[in-house]
Structure formats: structure tokens, C-alpha cells
C-alpha positions in Angstrom: -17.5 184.6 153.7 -18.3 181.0 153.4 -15.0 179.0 153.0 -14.6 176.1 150.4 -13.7 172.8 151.4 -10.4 171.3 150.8 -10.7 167.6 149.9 -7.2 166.2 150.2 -6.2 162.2 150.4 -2.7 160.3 150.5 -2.5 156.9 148.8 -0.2 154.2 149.1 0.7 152.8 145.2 1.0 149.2 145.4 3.0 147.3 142.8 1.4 144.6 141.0 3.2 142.3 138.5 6.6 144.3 140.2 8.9 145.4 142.6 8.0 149.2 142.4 6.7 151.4 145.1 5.1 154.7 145.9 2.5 157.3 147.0 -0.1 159.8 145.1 -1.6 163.3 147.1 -4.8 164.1 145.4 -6.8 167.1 146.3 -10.1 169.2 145.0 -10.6 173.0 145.9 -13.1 174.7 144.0 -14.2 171.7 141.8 -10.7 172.0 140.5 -8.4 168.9 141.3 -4.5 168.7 142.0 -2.9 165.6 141.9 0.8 164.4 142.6 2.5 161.1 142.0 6.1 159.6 143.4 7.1 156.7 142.2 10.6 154.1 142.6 12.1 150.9 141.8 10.0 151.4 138.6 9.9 148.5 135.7 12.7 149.0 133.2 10.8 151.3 130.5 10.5 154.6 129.3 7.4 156.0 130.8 4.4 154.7 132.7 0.7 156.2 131.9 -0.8 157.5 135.2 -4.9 157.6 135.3 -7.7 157.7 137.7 -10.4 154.7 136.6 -13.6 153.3 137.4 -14.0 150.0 137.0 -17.5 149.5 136.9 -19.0 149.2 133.6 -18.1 149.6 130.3 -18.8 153.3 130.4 -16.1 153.9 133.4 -15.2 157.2 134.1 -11.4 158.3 133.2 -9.0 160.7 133.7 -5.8 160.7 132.0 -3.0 162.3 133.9 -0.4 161.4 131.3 2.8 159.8 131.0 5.7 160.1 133.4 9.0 159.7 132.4 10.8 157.1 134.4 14.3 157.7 135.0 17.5 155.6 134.7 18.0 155.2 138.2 13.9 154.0 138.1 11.9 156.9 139.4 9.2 159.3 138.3 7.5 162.1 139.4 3.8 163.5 138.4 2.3 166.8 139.4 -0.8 168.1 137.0 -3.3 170.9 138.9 -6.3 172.5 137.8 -8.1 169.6 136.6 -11.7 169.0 136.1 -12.3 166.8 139.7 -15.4 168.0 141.1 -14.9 165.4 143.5 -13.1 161.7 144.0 -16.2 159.7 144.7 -16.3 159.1 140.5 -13.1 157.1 140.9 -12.1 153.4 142.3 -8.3 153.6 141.8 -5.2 155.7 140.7 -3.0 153.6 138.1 0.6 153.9 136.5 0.4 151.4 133.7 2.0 150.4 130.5 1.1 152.3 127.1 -0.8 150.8 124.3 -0.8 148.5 122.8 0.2 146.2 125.9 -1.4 148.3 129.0 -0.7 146.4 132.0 -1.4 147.9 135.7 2.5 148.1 137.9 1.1 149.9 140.5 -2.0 150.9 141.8 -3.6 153.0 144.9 -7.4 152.3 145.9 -9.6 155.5 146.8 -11.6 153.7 149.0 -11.5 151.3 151.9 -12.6 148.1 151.2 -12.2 148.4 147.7 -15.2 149.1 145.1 -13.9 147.0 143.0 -11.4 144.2 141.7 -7.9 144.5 140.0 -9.2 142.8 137.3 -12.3 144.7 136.9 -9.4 148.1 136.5 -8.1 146.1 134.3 -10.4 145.6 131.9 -11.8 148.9 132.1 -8.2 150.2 131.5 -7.6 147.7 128.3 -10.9 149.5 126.9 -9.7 153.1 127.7 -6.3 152.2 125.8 -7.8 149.8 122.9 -6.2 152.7 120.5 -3.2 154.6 121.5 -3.4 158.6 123.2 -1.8 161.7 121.6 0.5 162.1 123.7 3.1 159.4 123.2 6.4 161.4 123.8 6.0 162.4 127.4 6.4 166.2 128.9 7.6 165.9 132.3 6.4 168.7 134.6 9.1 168.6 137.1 12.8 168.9 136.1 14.1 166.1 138.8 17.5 165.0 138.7 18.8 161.8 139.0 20.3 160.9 142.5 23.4 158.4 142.6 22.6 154.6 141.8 22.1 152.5 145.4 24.6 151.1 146.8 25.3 147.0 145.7 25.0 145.9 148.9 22.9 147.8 152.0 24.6 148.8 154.7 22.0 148.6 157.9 24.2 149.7 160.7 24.5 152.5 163.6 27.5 153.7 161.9 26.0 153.8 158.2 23.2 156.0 159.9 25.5 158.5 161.5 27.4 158.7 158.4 23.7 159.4 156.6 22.8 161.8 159.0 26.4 164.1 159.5 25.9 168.1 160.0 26.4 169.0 163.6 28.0 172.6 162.4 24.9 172.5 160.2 22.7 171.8 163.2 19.5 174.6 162.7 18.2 176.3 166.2 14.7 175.5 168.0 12.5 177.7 165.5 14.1 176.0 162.7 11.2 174.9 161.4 10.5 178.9 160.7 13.5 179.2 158.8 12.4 176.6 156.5 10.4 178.8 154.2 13.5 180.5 153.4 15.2 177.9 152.1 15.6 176.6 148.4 14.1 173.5 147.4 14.7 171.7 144.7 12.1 170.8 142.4 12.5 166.9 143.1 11.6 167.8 147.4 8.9 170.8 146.6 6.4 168.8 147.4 7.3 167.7 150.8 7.2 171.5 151.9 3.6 171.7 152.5 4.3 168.5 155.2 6.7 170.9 157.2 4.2 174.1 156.4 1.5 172.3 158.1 2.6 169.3 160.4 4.4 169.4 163.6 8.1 169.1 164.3 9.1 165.4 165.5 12.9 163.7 165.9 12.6 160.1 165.4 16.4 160.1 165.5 19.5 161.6 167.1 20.0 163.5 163.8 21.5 166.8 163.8 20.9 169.2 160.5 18.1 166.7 160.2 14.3 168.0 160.4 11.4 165.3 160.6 7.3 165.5 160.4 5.2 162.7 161.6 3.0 162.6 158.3 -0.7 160.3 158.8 -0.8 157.2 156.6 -4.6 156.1 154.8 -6.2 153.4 156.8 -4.9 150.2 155.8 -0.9 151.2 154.8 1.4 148.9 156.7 1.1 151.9 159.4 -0.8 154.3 160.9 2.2 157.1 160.0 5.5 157.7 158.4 8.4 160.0 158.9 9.2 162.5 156.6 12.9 164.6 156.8 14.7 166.8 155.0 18.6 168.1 155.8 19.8 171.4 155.1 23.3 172.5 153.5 23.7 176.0 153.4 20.7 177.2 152.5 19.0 174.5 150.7 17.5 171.2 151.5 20.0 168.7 149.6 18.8 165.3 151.0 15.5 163.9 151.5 14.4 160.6 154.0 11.2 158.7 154.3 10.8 156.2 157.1 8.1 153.8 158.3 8.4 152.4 161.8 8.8 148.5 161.9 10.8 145.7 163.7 14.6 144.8 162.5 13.4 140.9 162.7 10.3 141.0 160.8 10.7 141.7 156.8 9.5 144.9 155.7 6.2 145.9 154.2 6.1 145.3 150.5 7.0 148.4 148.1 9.9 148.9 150.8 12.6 147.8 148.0 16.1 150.0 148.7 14.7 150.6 152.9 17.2 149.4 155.8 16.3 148.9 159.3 17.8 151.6 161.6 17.0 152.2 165.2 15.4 155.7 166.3 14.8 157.0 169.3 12.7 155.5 172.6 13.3 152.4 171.5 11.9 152.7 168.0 13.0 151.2 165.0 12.2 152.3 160.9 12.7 151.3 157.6 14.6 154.1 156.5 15.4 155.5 152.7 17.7 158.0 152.0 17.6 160.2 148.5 19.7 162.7 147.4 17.3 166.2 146.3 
């Protein structure tokens, strides 16, 4: 039997007009498409519309995803399968914008590498798309996420802070931990980091026990060629959630890193760390 290609791509959201940050998974199986959106530090409103746009010519293709619904502590989630994506090549950029009657882009992800085309050319093709409003103004969130605490006032970048974010030695999992993983619960907010540890192989950036970390590839032309993904398990369900990018305490961070504090890792290594609550 002839098998069907998997077409799957990571994107790095880059705010514009913001502070916000995040990443999108797309993927098309079967000329049916699957696409996945986290976002954070998201502009004080409601909801965002997420699309995928051409910007090309007045007859740009679109594909509304739909509204996510940003929560108080400034975060929204996205997942939407079996949609009509033949294939990506149609598309310039993924977008979460404001509504009509005022859309303005606050982040966007480009499918390709240089760019086909300008912000501004997205963003007259997205004014056009929204020039009357959609139908589906009151959003329907697809993933019950809770809210984790607010962020501390003031960051606390130390050796000690990390040790304190990383406790669990009595929780500490044995070698073929990894195995064990599909037996845990996971909430709905950290499901979709479970096909990184499915697929990916075991890493331990840092001297953290009850902690388990994937080195997870970045797109060409993200601040790095990877990032580390981890998850720590309580009982029998993953309750936290980190993401860190490797970088040097005494240069600033990449942008979209609002809410990240330096910590060191092993061999030497240094990240820019974020911890969330699942």
C-alpha cells in the first residue's frame, strides 16, 4: 500500500503593533488540514480572528480559522482539524488579527522563507476579507484551557528560583520514563505537546528531576535552530509545562520572549526559560 504524505510545519507568530508572542503547527494528511495555534502576552481584548491569507491580489485566497478567545491572564489557544488544505503552497502567512470593523494584524507567522510577500500587502488583503463583519462574532473555543496564576511582578532569574521551579526528586520518573508518558493524563491546555514526546528524543537541558525535556527543531530563520520543550509530572498527570530557547544571560532576548528569564542549563548552556502551570 502506497502511504500518504504528511506535510507538517512549525511557525514562529511574530507580534506586530505588540508585545505578544507564539507558535502555530499546521499539517495536511489526505488533502485534509489540521492546524493549532498558541498564543501569550496577547493585546487586552476579547478575541483575536486567526486566518491563513494570501496577499497577492485582490482575489487572495482565505481561510478563516475563527476567533480565539483570549484569556484574562492574555492567552489563547486554537485547534480546528479536518479542513479543506489540499496543501500550504496557496498561502503567504498565518494571522491573529482584530475583528471588523478595525482588523489590524498582532501577530503573524510567514509560510515561506524569504517571504512572498509584504506585511502590508497581508494587510490589505485582510482589510478586504473583513470589509463586512463574519458570522461568527461570539467565539466557541475548542479547548477548555484554564487560566494559570498571573506572573509574578517582578522576575526572579536566579539558581535558586529555578530549583524551586523545578522541585520533585520523590517524583523523579525511572530511565523508560518516557514510556510511561502515554499513560498519563494531560490536560487539555498541554495535549498538544504529547505528540513532541511521542515522536522526539529524550534530552535534559537541566539538572531537573520529575522534569522531562525534548529538543523540538525550530523553522529556519527563528532566533534558533531548536527549543526545549518539558513537562513535570505529579502523580499521574503532567501539571506544569516549560518552553525554553537557548541564549546568553548578557545579550537581551529574542523578541516575543516577554515573561522568559535567563537560567543556566547544563554543559555550560544557558536558556530563556517560561514556566506555565497545565
Amino acid at each position: 500500500m502506497r502511504s500518504t504524505p504528511l506535510t507538517r510545519q512549525y511557525v514562529m507568530l511574530r507580534p506586530v503593533g505588540c508585545h505578544a508572542a507564539g507558535f502555530a503547527r499546521l499539517e495536511v494528511c489526505r488533502n485534509r488540514g489540521l492546524v493549532t495555534v498558541h498564543a501569550s502576552s496577547l493585546p487586552d481584548c476579547d478575541t483575536l480572528r486567526t486566518v491563513l491569507l494570501s496577499g497577492h491580489s485582490p482575489d487572495s485566497a482565505v481561510l478563516d480559522l475563527g476567533l480565539i478567545t483570549v484569556t484574562p491572564s492574555r492567552m489563547g489557544t486554537l485547534h480546528r482539524e479536518n479542513l479543506p488544505l489540499t496543501a500550504l503552497q496557496g498561502y503567504d502567512a498565518i494571522l491573529l488579527t482584530s475583528d471588523w470593523p478595525d482588523p489590524q494584524i498582532r501577530l503573524c507567522g510567514f509560510l515561506s522563507k524569504p517571504p512572498r510577500c509584504t506585511l502590508w500587502q497581508l494587510q490589505e488583503a485582510l482589510r478586504r476579507y473583513l470589509t463586512v463583519p463574519c458570522g461568527d462574532m461570539t467565539p466557541t473555543p475548542s479547548l477548555d484551557i484554564p487560566d494559570p496564576p498571573a506572573p509574578p511582578l517582578e522576575p526572579v532569574p536566579t539558581r535558586a528560583a529555578l530549583m524551586i521551579d523545578f522541585p520533585g526528586e520523590e517524583e523523579a520518573l525511572p530511565s523508560d520514563s518516557m514510556l510511561r508518558l502515554h499513560d498519563l493524563r494531560w490536560p487539555d491546555s498541554v495535549t498538544d505537546l504529547r505528540e513532541y514526546f511521542d515522536t522526539l528524543t529524550p534530552c535534559a537541558p537541566f539538572e531537573a528531576p520529575g522534569w522531562r525535556f525534548v529538543r523540538v527543531p525550530l523553522k529556519a530563520g527563528s532566533p534558533s535552530e531548536y527549543g526545549m520543550v518539558g513537562v513535570h509530572v505529579s502523580g499521574h498527570a503532567i501539571d506544569r509545562a516549560a518552553y525554553a530557547l537557548p541564549g546568553r544571560q548578557d545579550v537581551l532576548p529574542p523578541g516575543g520572549l516577554q515573561g522568559y528569564s535567563w537560567q543556566p542549563g547544563r554543559d555550560g548552556q544557558g536558556y530563556w526559560l517560561l514556566i506555565q502551570e497545565a
